[in-house]
C-alpha positions in Angstrom: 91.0 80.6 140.0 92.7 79.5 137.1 95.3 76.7 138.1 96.5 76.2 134.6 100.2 76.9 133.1 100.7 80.9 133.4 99.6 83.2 131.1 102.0 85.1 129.4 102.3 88.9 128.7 104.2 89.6 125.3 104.9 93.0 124.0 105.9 93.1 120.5 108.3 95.5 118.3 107.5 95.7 114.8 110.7 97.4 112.6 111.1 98.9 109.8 114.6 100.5 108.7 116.0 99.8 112.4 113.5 101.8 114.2 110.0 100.2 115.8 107.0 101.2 114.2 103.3 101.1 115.7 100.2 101.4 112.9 96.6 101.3 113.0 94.7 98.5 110.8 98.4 98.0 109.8 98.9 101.1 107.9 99.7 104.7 108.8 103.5 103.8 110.8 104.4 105.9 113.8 107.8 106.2 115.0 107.7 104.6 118.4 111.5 104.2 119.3 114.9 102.6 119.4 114.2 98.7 119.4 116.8 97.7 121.6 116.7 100.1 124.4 112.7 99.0 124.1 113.6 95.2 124.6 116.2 95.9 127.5 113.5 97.9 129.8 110.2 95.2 128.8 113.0 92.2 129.4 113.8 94.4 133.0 109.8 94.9 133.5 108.8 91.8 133.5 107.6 90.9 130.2 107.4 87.1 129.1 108.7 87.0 126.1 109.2 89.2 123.4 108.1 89.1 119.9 110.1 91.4 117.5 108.8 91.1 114.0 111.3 92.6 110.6 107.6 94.1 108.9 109.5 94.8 105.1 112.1 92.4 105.6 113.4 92.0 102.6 116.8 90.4 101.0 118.4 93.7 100.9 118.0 94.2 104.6 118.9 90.8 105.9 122.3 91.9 107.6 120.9 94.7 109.4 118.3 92.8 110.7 120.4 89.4 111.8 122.5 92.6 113.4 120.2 94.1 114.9 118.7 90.6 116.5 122.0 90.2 118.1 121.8 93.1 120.0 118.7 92.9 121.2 119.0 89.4 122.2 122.3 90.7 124.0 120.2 93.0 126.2 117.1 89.8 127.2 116.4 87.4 129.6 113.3 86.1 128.4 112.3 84.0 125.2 113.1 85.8 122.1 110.7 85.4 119.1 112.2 86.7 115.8 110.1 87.0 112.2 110.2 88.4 108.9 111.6 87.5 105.5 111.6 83.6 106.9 111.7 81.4 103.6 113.9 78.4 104.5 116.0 76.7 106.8 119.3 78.9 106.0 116.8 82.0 107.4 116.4 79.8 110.9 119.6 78.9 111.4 120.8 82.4 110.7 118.5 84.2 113.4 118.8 81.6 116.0 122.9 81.8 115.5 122.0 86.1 116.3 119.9 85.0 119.9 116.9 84.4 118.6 114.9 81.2 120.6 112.0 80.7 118.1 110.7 81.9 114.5 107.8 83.6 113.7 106.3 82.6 110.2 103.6 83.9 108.4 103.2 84.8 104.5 106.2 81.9 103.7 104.0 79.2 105.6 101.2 80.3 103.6 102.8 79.8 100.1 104.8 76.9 100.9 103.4 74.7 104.1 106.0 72.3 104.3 108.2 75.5 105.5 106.3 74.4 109.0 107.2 70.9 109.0 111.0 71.3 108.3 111.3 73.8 110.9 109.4 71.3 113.4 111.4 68.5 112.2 114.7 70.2 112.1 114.7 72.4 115.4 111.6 71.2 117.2 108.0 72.4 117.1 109.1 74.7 120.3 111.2 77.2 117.9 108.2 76.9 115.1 105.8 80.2 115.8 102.6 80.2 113.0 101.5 83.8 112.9 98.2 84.1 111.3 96.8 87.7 110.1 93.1 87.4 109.6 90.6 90.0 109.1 86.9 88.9 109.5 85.3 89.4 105.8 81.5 88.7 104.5 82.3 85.2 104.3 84.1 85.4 107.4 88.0 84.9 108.9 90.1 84.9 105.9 94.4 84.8 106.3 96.2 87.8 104.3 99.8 88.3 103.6 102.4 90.7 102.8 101.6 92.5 106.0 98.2 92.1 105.7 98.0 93.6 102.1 96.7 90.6 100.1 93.7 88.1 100.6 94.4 84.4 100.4 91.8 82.0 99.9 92.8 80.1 103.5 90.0 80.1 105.9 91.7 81.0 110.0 90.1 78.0 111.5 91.2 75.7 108.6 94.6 77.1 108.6 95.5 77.3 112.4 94.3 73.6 112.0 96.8 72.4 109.5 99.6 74.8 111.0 99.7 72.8 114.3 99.3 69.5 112.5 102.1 70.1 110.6 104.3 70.9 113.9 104.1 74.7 114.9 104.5 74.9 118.4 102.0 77.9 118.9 99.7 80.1 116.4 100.2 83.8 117.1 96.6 85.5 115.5 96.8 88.5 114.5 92.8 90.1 113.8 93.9 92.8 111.4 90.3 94.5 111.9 91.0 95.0 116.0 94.8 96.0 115.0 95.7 99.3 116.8 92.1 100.1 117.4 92.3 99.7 121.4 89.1 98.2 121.7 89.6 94.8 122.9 91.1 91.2 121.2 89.1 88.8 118.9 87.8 86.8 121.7 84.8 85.2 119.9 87.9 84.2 117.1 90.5 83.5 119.9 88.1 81.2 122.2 86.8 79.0 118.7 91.1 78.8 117.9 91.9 78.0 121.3 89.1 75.5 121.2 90.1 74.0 117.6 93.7 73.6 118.3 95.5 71.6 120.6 98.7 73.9 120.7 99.0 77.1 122.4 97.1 80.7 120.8 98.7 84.3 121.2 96.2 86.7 121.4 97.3 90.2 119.0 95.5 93.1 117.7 93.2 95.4 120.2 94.9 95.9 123.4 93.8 99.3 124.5 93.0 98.6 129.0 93.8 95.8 131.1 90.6 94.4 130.7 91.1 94.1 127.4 93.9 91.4 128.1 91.9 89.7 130.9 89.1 89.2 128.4 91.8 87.8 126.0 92.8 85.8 128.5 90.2 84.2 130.1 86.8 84.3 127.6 89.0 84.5 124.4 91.3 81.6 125.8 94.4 82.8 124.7 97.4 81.4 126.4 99.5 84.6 126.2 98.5 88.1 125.1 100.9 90.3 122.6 100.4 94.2 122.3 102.5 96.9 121.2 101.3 100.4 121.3 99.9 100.4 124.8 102.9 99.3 125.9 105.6 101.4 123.7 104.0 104.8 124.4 103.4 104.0 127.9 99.8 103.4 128.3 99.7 100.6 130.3 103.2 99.4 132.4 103.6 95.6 132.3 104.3 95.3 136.5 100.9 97.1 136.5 98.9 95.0 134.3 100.0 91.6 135.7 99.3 93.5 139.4 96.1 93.7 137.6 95.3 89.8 136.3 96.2 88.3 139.5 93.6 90.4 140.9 91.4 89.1 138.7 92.2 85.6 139.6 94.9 84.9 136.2 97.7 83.1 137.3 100.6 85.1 135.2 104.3 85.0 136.3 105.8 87.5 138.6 
């Protein structure tokens, strides 16, 4: 039995215009609903945390978004992780002020590292989320950016490294080739992260059957699994899948 701190079950809402979106590979966006009724009912079903992610964020739509974060966060009881368009401090300060209890960045940390270690320094590592796309190349786990559009020339491992040295309090990885596919997490990726950093790893991309976040959880390592699909379009139900794990021995919350 695993005695360690509880694993966590995250769903996440991608959205684009005000609406949340579900892709495949991260292209071809479905409609898959209205993202604050969505947070109200997976805050009411027992879900962890929840992840909501602003996919074009973009200067234009920075008042919608810190709007719409408010009334989301109006509707939670659970830990609130907000990301997209997150440049600089003003960004933080802005999203935590609309309910948001950490920051998710991604393509920003990339082009400027440092972003990492004022957010750390300024709020506390707790707040700072690293998300991490990767897709697994010839020459292996590679990070892209602008939603998973453009190849940087940062290996995962070396990355995730440097993230948590630099203060984030978790690294959320994102393997873009498992994305929407339903056929399982990264695990080989996720145990070697979990192994090579000393803070905690979300697990994202490939949730398709509860076994599919046991594996995550327990040969991938992950200390939290994130999905969206399986959960917006009501494949799996989140008192069902943590039902599930404790029946496979996972200690997750009730």
């Amino acid at each position: 039995m695993y005695r360690g701190p509880a694993k966590r079950i995250i769903p996440c809402l991608d959205v684009k215009n005000g609406e949340t979106v579900k892709g495949t590979n991260f292209v071809d966006l479905r409609s898959a609903g209205d993202p604050v009724a969505l947070g109200k009912a997976y805050s009411a079903a027992g879900a962890d945390e929840l992840v909501f992610l602003d996919i074009t964020a973009s200067v234009e739509g920075r008042k919608t978004f810190t709007d719409m974060v408010s009334r989301v966060a109006a509707e939670l009881n659970i830990p609130f992780t907000v990301g997209g368009g997150i440049n600089e401090l003003a960004d933080v300060d802005r999203l935590l002020h609309a309910g948001a209890d950490k920051v998710s960045v991604n393509s920003s940390a990339l082009r400027r590292p440092a972003l990492i270690d004022e957010i750390a320094s300024h709020y506390g590592s707790q707040v700072c989320v690293c998300a991490i796309d990767a897709r697994h190349d010839e020459d292996g786990w590679h990070c892209y950016v602008k939603g998973g559009r453009e190849r940087v020339e940062r290996g995962l491992f070396d990355w995730a490294r440097e993230a948590a040295d630099r203060g984030a309090g978790e690294i959320l990885f994102t393997s873009m080739d498992h994305d929407g596919v339903k056929q399982g997490f990264a695990n080989e990726a996720l145990a070697r992260l979990a192994d090579e950093v000393p803070i905690p790893v979300i697990a994202s991309g490939g949730a398709g059957a509860p076994e599919h976040f046991r594996d995550a959880l327990t040969v991938g390592k992950a200390d939290a699994a994130l999905a969206a699909s399986v959960f917006h379009f009501g494949e799996i139900a989140i008192p069902d899948l943590k039902a599930y794990l404790r029946k496979e021995g996972i200690n997750v919350r009730r």
